[in-house]
C-alpha positions as CSV (number, residue, x, y, z in Angstrom):
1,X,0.0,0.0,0.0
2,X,1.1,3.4,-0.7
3,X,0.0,7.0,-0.2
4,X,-1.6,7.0,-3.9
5,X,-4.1,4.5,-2.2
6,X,-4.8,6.8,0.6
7,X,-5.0,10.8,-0.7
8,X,-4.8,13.0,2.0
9,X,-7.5,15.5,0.7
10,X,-6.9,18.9,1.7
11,X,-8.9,22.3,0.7
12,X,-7.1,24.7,-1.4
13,X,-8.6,27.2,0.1
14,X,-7.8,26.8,3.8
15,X,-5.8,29.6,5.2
16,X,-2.7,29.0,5.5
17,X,-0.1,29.7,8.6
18,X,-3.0,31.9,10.1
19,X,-4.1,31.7,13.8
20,X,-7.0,29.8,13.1
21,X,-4.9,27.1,11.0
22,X,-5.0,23.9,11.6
23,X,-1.0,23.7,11.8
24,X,-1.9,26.6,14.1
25,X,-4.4,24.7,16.3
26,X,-1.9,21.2,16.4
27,X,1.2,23.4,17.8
28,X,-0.8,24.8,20.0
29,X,-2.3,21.4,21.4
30,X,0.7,19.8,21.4
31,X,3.2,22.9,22.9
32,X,1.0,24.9,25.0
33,X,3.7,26.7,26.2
34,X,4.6,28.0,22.9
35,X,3.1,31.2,23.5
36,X,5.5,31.8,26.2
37,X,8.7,32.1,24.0
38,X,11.7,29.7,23.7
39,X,12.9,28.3,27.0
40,X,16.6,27.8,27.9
41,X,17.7,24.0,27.4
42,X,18.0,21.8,30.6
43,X,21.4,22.3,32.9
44,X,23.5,19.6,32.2
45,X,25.0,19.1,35.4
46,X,24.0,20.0,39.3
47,X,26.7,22.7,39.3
48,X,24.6,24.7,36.8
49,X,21.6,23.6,38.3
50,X,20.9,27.5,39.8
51,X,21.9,28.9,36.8
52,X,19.3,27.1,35.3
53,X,16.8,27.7,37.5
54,X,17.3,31.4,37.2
55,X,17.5,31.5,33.9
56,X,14.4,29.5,33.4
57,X,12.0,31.9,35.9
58,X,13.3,34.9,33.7
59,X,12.1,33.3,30.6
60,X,8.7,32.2,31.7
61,X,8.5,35.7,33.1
62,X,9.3,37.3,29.9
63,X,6.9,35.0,27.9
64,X,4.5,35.8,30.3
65,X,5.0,39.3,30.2
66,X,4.7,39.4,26.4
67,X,1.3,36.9,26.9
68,X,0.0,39.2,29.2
69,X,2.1,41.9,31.1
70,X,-0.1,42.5,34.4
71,X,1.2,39.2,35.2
72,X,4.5,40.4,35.5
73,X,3.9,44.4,36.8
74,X,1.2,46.4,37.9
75,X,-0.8,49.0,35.7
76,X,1.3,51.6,35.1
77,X,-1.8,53.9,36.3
78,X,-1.5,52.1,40.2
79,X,2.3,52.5,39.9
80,X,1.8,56.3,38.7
81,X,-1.0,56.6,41.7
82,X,1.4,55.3,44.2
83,X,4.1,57.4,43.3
84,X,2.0,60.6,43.0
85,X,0.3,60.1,46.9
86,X,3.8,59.1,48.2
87,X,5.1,62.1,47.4
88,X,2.2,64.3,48.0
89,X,2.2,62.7,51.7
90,X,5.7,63.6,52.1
91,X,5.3,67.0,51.3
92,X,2.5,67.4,53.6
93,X,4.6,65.8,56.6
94,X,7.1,68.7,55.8
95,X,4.4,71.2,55.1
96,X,3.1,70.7,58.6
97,X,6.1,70.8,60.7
98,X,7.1,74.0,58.9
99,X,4.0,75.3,60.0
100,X,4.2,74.3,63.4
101,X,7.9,75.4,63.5
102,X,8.1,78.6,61.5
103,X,4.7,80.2,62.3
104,X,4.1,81.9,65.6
105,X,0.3,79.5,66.3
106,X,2.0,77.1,65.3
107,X,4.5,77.0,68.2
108,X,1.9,78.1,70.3
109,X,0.2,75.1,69.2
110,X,2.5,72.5,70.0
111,X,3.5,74.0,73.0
112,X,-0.3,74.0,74.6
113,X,-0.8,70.1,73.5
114,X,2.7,69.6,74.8
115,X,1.7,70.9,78.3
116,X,-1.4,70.6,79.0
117,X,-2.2,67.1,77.2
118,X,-0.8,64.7,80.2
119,X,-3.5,66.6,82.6
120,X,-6.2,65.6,80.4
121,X,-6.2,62.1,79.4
122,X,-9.5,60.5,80.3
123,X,-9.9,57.9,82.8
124,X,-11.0,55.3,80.9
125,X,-7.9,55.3,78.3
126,X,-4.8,56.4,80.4
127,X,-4.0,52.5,81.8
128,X,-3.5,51.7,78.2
129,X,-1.7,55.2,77.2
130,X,0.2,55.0,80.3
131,X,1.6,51.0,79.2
132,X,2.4,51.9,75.6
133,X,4.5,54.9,76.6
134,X,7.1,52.4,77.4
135,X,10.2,52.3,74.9
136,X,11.0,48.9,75.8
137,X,6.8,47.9,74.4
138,X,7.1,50.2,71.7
139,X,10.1,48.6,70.4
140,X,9.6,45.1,70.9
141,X,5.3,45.1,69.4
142,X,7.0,47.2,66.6
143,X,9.7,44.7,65.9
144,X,7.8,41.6,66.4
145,X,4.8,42.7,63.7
146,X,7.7,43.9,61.4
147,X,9.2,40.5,61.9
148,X,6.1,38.7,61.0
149,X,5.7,40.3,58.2
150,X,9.3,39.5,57.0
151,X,8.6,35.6,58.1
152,X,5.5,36.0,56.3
153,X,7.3,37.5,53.2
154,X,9.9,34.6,53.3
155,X,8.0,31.7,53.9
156,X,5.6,32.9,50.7
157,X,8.7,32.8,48.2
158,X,8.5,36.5,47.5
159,X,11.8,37.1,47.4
160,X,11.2,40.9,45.4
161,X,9.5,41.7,48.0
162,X,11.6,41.0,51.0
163,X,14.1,43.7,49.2
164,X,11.5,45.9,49.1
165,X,10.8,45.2,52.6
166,X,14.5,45.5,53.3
167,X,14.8,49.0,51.5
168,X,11.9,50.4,52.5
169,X,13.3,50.0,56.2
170,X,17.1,51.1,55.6
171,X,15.6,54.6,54.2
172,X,12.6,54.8,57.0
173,X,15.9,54.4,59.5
174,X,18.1,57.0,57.8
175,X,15.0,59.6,57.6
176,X,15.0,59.6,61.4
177,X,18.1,61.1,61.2
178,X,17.4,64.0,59.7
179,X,15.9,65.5,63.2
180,X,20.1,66.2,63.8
181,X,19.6,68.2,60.7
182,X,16.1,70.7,60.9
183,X,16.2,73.5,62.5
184,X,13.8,75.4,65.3
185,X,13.7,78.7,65.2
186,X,13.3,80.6,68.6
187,X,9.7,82.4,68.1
188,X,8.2,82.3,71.5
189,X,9.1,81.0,75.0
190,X,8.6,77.7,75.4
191,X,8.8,75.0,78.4
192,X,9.5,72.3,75.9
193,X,13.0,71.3,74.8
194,X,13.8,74.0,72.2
195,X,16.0,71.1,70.5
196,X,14.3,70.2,67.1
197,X,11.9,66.8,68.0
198,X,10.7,65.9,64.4
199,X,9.7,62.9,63.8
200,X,9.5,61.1,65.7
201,X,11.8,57.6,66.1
202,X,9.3,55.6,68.1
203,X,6.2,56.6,65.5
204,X,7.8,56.0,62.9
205,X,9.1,52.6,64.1
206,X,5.4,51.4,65.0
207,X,4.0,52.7,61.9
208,X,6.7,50.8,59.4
209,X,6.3,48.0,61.2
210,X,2.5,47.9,60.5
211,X,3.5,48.8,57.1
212,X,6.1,46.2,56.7
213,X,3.5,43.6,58.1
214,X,0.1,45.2,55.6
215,X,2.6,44.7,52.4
216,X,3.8,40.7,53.1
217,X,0.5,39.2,54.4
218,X,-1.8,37.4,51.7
219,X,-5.1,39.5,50.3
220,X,-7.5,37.4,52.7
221,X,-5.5,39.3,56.1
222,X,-4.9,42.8,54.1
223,X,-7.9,44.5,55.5
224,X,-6.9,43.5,59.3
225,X,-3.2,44.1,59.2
226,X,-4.6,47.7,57.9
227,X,-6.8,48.2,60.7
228,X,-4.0,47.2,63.1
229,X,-1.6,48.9,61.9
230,X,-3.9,52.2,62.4
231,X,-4.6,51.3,65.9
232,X,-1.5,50.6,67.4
233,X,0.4,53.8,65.5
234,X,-2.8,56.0,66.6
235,X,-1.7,54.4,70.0
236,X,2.0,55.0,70.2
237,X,1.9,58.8,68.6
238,X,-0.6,59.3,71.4
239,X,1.6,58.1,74.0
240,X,4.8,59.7,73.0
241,X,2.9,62.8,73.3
242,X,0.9,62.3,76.7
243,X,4.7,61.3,78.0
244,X,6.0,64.8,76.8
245,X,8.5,62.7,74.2
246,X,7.2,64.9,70.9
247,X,5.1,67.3,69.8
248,X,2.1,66.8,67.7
249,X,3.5,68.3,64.9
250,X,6.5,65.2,65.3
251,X,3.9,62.3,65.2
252,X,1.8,64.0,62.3
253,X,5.5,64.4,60.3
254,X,6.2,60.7,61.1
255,X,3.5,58.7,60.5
256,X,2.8,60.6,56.8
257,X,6.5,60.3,56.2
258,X,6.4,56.5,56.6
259,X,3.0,56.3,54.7
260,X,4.5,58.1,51.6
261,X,8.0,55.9,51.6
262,X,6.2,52.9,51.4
263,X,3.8,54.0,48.5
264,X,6.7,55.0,46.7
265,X,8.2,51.8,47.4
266,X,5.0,50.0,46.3
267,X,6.0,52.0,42.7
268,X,8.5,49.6,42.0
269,X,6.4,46.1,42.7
270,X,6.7,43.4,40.4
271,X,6.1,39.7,39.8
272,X,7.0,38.3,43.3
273,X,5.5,41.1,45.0
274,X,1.8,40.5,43.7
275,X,-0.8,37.7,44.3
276,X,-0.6,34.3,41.9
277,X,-2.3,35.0,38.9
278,X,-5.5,33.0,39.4
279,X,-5.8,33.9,43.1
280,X,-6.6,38.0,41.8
281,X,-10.0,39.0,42.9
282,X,-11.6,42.0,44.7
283,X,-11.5,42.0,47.7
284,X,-14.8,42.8,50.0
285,X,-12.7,43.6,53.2
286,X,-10.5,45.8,51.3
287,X,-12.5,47.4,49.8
288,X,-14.6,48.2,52.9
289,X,-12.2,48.4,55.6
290,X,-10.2,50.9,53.0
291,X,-13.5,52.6,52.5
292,X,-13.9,53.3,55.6
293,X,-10.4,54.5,56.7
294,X,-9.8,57.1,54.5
295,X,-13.5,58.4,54.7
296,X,-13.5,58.3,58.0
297,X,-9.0,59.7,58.4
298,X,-11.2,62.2,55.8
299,X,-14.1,63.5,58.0
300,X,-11.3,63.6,61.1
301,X,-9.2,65.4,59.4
302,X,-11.9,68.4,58.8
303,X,-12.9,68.0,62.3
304,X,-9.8,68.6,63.3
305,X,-8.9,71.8,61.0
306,X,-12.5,73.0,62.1
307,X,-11.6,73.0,65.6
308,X,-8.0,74.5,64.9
309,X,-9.8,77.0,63.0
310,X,-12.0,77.9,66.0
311,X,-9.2,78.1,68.9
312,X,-7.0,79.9,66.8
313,X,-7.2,83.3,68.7
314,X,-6.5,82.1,72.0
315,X,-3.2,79.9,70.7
316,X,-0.4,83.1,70.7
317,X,-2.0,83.9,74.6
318,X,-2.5,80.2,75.6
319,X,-6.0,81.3,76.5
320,X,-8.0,78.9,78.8
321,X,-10.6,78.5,76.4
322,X,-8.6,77.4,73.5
323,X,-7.2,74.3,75.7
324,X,-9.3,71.8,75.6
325,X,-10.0,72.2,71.9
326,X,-6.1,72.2,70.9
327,X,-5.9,68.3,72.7
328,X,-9.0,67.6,71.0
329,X,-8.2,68.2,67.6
330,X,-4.3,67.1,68.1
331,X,-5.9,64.2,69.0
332,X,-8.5,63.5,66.1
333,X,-5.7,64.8,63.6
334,X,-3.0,61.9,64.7
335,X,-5.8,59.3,63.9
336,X,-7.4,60.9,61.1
337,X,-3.7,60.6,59.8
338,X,-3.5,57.2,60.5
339,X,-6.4,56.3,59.2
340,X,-5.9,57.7,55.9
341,X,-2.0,56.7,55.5
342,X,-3.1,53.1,56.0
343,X,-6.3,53.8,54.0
344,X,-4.7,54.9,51.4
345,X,-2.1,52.4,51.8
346,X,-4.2,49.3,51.7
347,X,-6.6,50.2,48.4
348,X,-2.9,51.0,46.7
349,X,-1.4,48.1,47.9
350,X,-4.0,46.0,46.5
351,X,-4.2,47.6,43.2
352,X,-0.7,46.5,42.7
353,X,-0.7,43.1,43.9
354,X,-3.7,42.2,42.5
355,X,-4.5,43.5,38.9
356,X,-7.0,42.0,37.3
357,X,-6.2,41.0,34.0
358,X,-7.3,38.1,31.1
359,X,-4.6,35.7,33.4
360,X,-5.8,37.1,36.7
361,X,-9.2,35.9,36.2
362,X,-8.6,32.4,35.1
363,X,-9.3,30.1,37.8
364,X,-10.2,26.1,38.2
365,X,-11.9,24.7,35.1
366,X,-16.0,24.8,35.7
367,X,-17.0,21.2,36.4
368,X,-18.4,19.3,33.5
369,X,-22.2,18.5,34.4
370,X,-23.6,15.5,36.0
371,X,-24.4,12.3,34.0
372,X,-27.5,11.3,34.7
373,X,-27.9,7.7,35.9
């Protein structure tokens, strides 16, 4: 028998080496990972074994970056976003201590929270105020949520994002160094040290810890490690105030300095930094919980400027009246901070680990239907 017996009948006017081909279709069947580029050749020994391996991860993510790039990086909008807040934080963390530094209310300001604020702590609060204004608690909470979110960071495989991690802390320790460097001027007689305070080293340590632990845990804990990360930097800028540490004007700088590091930091995620494509969804808890930080750091915020606004007369006199109104709103203001920073930081944060894209939103195959018996 021969191939004269057996034609192969094809039509002459199939389209030929087009996508919907039938050459087309068989490669595709039979190399599904076509799409993804040409792969490096197996190591031929166990000495090149790593080289290998590397080599290998950066060719699947290149194929996968030219099958679908938001596998790979965020959307250069989120990266752009990130970048934009970060730096318009930091220039409002250095926009409020040279108000509080350079202008005569605000001096008076600091100095009447400064005094006045240790007198006034209510009952219920000032056991748990008066426990967290302990160095020794502030630095071990601090380094122990840092250090889970580290372990977390490791044990997940995300090895882009431990150097994040890593960077993001070597330049929040070098900025506390820069309170050597500011200057306060001499405008009115104060009882506080007339030593530059800003920021504070203790704020910003709780606060990049809660960062460090929000940007390594998975998207089912983001929402908490948010919320907590609020709380106990809300708690430990209180308390370095009520102990007469800093100023108000020092926690504010701090916790808005830390908040617009890390979203520049979260400008340079990538592959290792984001969730498994497959795994990308929205998120109800973050979008809530985020919601409801920055709305609510929002409304604080003009509470807080509302009340500034109204005891404003009495700061350059240290008026009676304009006491209790200059604790209240240095109050609301540190956690209307908070609350937005980590807002802020948790809607950005998943926008960049967790773009949805044609790969993002594959998941398991649906399940073919019951036979009936």
């Amino acid at each position: 028998m021969n191939d004269a017996q057996h034609p192969v009948i094809r039509d002459p006017h199939a389209p030929a080496n087009m996508v919907g081909s039938i050459d087309s279709i068989d490669s595709a069947v039979h190399d599904p990972l076509a799409a993804l580029g040409p792969v490096s050749s197996p190591a031929r020994n166990t000495d090149d074994a790593d080289m290998f391996d590397h080599r290998l991860s950066d060719d699947l993510d290149r194929g996968l970056a030219r099958l679908d790039p938001l596998t790979v990086r965020p959307r250069i909008s989120s990266r752009v976003l990130c970048a934009v807040f970060g730096v318009l934080l930091i220039l409002a963390a250095f926009g409020i201590w040279w108000l509080c530094v350079y202008t005569e209310n605000g001096q008076s300001y600091d100095e009447i929270v400064w005094s006045q604020l240790p007198a006034h702590v209510p009952v219920w609060i000032s056991g748990v105020i008066y426990a967290v204004a302990q160095s020794w608690l502030v630095i071990a909470v601090s380094c122990v949520l840092g250090g889970i979110g580290v372990i977390i960071a490791l044990v997940r495989r995300r090895w882009w994002l431990v150097g994040q991690m890593a960077v993001f802390a070597a330049v929040c320790l070098a900025v506390t160094q820069i309170k050597q460097l500011l200057p306060r001027p001499f405008i009115i007689q104060t009882d506080s040290p007339v030593a530059n305070s800003a920021p504070s080293g203790h704020t910003m340590l709780a606060a990049a810890s809660a960062v460090l632990l929000l940007i390594a845990v998975p998207r089912a804990a983001r929402a908490l490690a948010a919320v907590v990360g609020g709380i106990w930097s809300v708690l430990v800028g209180v308390s370095v105030m009520v102990g007469q540490w800093h100023r108000t004007s020092d926690v504010l700088m701090s916790i808005l300095l830390v908040a617009g590091l890390a979203l520049i930091t979260l400008a340079f995620t990538r592959t290792s930094g984001m969730d498994d494509p497959g795994r990308r969804v929205s998120s109800v808890s973050v979008q809530i919980a985020g919601s409801v930080l920055i709305t609510g750091g929002l409304l604080l915020l003009a509470y807080s400027a509302y009340v500034i606004w109204q005891v404003l007369p009495g700061l350059n006199i240290e008026a009676s009246w304009s006491v209790e109104g200059a604790i209240v709103s240095a109050v609301v203001s540190v956690s209307g901070i908070a609350a937005l920073a980590f807002g802020l930081l948790l809607a950005l944060r998943h926008i960049t680990a967790a773009p949805l894209s044609r790969l993002g939103l594959i998941g398991a195959p649906p399940a073919p239907p019951a036979q009936p018996k």
